[in-house]
N, C-alpha and C positions, 0 to 999 in steps of 0.2 A: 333907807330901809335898815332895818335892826334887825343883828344878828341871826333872834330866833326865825325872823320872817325870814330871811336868806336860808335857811336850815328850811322851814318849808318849802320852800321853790326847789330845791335842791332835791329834795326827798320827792316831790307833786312829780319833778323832772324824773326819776328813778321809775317810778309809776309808771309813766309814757313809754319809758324806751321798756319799760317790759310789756307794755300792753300791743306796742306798735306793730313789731314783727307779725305778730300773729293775726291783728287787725285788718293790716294789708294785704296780707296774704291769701284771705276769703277772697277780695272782690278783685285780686290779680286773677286769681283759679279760674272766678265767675263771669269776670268781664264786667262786673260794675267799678264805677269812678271812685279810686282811691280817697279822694279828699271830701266824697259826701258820706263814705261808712268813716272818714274821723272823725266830720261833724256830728251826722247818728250816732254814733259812740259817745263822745262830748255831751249832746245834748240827751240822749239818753240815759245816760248817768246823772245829769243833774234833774232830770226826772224821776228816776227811782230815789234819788237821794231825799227830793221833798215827799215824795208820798211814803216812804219810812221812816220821817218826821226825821231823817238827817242822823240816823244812829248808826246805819251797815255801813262800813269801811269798803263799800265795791266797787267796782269800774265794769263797765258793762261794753265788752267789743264782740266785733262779728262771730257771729257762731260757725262753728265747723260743722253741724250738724246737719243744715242745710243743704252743705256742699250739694250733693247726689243729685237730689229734686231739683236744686237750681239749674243742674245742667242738664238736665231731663226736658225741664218745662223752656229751658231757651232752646232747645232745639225742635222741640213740639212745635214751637214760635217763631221759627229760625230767625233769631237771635234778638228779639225782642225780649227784653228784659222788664217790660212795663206790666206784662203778664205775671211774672214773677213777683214783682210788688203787689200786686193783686192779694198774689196769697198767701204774700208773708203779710198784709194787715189782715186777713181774716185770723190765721193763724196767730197774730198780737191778741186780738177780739178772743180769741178762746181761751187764752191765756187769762186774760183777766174776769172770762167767766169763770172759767173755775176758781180762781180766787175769792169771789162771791161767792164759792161753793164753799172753798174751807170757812171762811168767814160764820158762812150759817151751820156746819158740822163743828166747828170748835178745835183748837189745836190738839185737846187732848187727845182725840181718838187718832190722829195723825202721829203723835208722839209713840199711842199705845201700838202703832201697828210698825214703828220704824223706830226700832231699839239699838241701841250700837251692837249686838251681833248681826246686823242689819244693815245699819249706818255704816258702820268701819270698813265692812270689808267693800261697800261702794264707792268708800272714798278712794280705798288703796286699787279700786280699776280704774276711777277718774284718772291717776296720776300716772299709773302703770299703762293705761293705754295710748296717753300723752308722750310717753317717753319713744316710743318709734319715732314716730314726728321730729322729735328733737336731735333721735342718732342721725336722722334723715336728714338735717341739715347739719349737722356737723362734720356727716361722712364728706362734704366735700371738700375739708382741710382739717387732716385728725390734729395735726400741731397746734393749727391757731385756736381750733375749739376745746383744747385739751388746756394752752394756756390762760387762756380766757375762765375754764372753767375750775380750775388750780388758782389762778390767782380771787374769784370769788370765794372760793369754799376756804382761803387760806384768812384774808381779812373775815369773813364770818365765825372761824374757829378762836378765830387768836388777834382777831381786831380789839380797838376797845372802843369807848365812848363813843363819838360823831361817826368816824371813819365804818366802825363795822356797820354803822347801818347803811351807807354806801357801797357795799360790798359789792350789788349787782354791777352799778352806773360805774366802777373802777375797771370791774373784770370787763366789760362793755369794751373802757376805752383803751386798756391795756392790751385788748386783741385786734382795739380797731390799728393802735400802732403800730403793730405787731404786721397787721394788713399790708399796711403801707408801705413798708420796710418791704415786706416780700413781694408787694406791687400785684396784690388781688382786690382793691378797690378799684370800682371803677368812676371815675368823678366826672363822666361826659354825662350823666344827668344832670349835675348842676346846671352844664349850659345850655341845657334846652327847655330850661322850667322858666318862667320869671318871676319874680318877685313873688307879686301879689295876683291873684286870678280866682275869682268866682268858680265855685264848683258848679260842675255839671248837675245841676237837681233835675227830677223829672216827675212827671206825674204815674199813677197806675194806671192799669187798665185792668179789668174783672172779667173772667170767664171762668166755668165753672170747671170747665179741663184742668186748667191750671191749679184753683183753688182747691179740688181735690186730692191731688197731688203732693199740693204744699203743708194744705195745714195740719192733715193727720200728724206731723212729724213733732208737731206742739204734745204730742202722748210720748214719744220717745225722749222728749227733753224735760219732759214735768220730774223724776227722779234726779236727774242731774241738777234739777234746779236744786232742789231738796238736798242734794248731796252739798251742792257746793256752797249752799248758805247756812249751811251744818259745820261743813268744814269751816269757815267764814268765823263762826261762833265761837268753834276750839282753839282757833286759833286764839282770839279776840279774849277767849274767858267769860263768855257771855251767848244767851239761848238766842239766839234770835229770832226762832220759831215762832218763841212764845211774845218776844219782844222787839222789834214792833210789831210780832206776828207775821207767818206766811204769807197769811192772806194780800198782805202789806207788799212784802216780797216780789211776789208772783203780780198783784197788779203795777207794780214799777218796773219787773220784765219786762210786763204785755205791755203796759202803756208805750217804752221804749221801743220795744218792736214793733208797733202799730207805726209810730212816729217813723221809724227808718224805712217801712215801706211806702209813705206816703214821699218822702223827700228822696227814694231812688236809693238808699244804702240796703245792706245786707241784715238778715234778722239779727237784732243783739240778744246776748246773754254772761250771765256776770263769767267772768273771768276768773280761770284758776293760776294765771300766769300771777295776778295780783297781790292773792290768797297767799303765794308763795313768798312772795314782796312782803309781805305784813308777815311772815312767820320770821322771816330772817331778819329784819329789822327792827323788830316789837314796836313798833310805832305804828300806835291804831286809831290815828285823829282821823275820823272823815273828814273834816275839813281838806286837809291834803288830796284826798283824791276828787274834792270837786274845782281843788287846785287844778292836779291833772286832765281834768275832764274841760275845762276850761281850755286848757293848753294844747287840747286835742282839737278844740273846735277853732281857736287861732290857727291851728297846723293846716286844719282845712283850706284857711285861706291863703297862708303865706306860704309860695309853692316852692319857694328856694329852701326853707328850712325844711319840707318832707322829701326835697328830691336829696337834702345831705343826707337827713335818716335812714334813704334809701338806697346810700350808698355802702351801708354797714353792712357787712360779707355775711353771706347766710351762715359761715360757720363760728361766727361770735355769736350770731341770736341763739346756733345749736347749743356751745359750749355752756350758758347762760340757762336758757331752757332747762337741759337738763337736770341742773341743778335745783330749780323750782319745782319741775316734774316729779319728783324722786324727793322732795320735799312731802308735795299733798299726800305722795302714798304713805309716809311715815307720819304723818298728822291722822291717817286712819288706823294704822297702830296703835298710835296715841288714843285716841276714840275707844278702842276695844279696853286699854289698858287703864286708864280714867277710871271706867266705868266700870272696872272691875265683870267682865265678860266670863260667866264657868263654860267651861270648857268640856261640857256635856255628849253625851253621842245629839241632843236634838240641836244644840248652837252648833256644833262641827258641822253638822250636816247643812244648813243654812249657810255658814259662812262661806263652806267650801261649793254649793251651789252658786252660788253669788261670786264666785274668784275664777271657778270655771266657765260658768255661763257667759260674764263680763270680760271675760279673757280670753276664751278660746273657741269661742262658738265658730269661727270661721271656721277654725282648722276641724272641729269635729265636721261639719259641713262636706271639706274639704275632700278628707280621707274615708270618714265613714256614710257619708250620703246621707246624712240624717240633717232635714232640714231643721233650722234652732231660729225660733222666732214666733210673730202673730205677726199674718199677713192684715193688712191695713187696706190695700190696694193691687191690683194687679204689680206692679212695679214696688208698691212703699212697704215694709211691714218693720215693726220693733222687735229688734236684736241687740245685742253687744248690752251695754251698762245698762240700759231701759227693760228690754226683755228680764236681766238676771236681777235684776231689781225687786220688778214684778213675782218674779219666781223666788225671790228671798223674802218678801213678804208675806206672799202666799202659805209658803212653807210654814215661817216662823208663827204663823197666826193659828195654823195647824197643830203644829209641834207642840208651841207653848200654849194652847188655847187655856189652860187652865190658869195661867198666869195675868 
């Protein structure tokens, strides 16, 4: 193997360990089998990657968005999860209808209706609403996650050539030592994993309880899609929108999500932990991440190497996080500032709907009783980054209609 391919593995490898954390940690919450949301992952990825003809740089793991309905609908079931697959494939199926929907409207009038006073500030909720998540595991060793996250931010600022695009996969292993030393790993998972072991695949089951429940939430994640293969692009230097097109996009989501509810994983969706990976390392070969994608679907199998991954302290994945969280907010800066964004009373007003809406809806909720959403379902309705999304477009089509 020559050098440069050693440099890919090594980089494919970077990928995993920032996709991992967060991948496993859906079907821990959920109660689905860790090693079949790697393989849906793995092989969801290398789905989206052929039907956007192999150009997007993405990795596609478990969605957080789900979380709520899954735990909903497995207790409706008591604790039948086959339910749940059910209607995470419908909800893939909607996915890629509407994808046939932008196809036949044209990206332009999606372009025209989601402009970076639009785009940017939904980027900078993607990453800002991320960032709890990430204090959330850090808080349970501020040291470790603090050096962990000091020695990546230090090789990224002031690395050079090979080394700084490692930056993550160093601070990773610089905190996992750091672990060890203080004796917060715990490595009694190794001995109870073996080798190699068949994941738990399963089939669905379809009722309409369920499916109700589940796939409205494909309306709260269609903007995220949008946001995050926008971000995907600024990073990259390239539209993706337009090339290989949305439509493109959104049917390699749904097609992946159809796929992980038929083999028993968690719905995927592309990942902003990765988007983070590609800003800090400028290294934007897709090839690499269907390296990683690859590597994830080996992980599925081989249960000794996810039970060592599993032994990485939640406050290295915090420290690490962070860092890429507080990344994508500043790539939606970036967005506004590219684009040269005026700074008008009608774009303030947009923006700052969209920062507050995507930010603080709970707490208005909270304090002033004013409910902030579209209810979907007795239980499901779109709020947080979907809702202010919605309401930034709205607006701005309003505002600027003459534009």
């Amino acid at each position: 193997m020559g050098l440069e391919s050693v440099k890919k593995v090594i980089l494919a490898m970077q990928h995993l360990v920032a996709m991992f954390g967060a991948t496993v940690l859906v079907p821990i919450l959920t109660g689905f089998d860790t090693s079949v949301a790697l393989v849906a992952a793995g092989i969801g990825t290398l789905i989206f990657h052929l039907v956007t003809k192999r150009k997007v740089p993405v990795f596609l793991g478990s969605s957080f968005a789900f979380i709520p309905v899954i735990l909903t609908v497995k207790e409706m079931y008591h604790g039948d999860l086959a339910y749940v697959q059910g209607g995470i494939i419908i909800a893939g199926l909607l996915y890629v209808a509407m994808s046939f929907v932008i196809k036949k409207v044209g990206v332009d009038i999606i372009e025209k209706f989601l402009p970076a006073q639009v785009v940017g500030p939904m980027i900078i909720v993607i990453g800002l609403n991320l960032i709890p998540v990430a204090y959330g595991m850090a808080k349970a060793n501020y040291m470790v996650a603090g050096i962990t996250l000091l020695v990546a931010l230090i090789i990224t600022l002031k690395g050079r050539g090979f080394s700084k695009q490692l930056s993550i996969l160093i601070g990773v292993v610089v905190g996992y030592l750091i672990s060890i030393k203080i004796g917060i790993v715990d490595m009694s998972v190794m001995k109870e994993v073996p080798w190699v072991a068949v994941p738990n695949f399963s089939l669905p089951k379809f009722e309409m309880g369920a499916i109700a429940m589940i796939a409205p939430v494909v309306l709260a994640v269609f903007m995220e899609h949008i946001g995050d293969i926008t971000t995907n692009g600024q990073v990259v230097g390239k539209n993706f929108i337009e090339d290989p097109g949305l439509n493109r996009t959104l049917l390699g989501d749904g097609l992946a999500t159809l796929f992980a509810g038929f083999i028993g994983g968690p719905a995927n969706t592309t990942y902003g932990e990765n988007t983070g990976v590609l800003a800090i390392t400028k290294n934007y070969n897709p090839a690499i991440l269907r390296m990683a994608a690859v590597f994830a679907i080996l992980l599925g199998f081989v249960a000794k190497i996810g039970g060592f991954l599993r032994t990485i302290p939640v406050p290295v994945m915090g420290g690490i996080s962070l860092m890429l969280f507080s990344m994508i907010s500043l790539i939606g800066v970036k967005t506004m500032k590219n684009s040269k964004v005026a700074f008008n009373m009608k774009n303030v007003v947009v923006m700052a709907s969209v920062l507050i809406l995507g930010l603080g809806a709970s707490t208005i909720e909270k304090h002033l009783g004013v409910p902030i959403g579209i209810p979907i379902t007795s239980t499901v309705k779109i709020t947080g980054l979907s809702f202010a999304a919605i309401v930034g477009v709205t607006l701005n089509a309003l505002l600027n209609k003459n534009k």
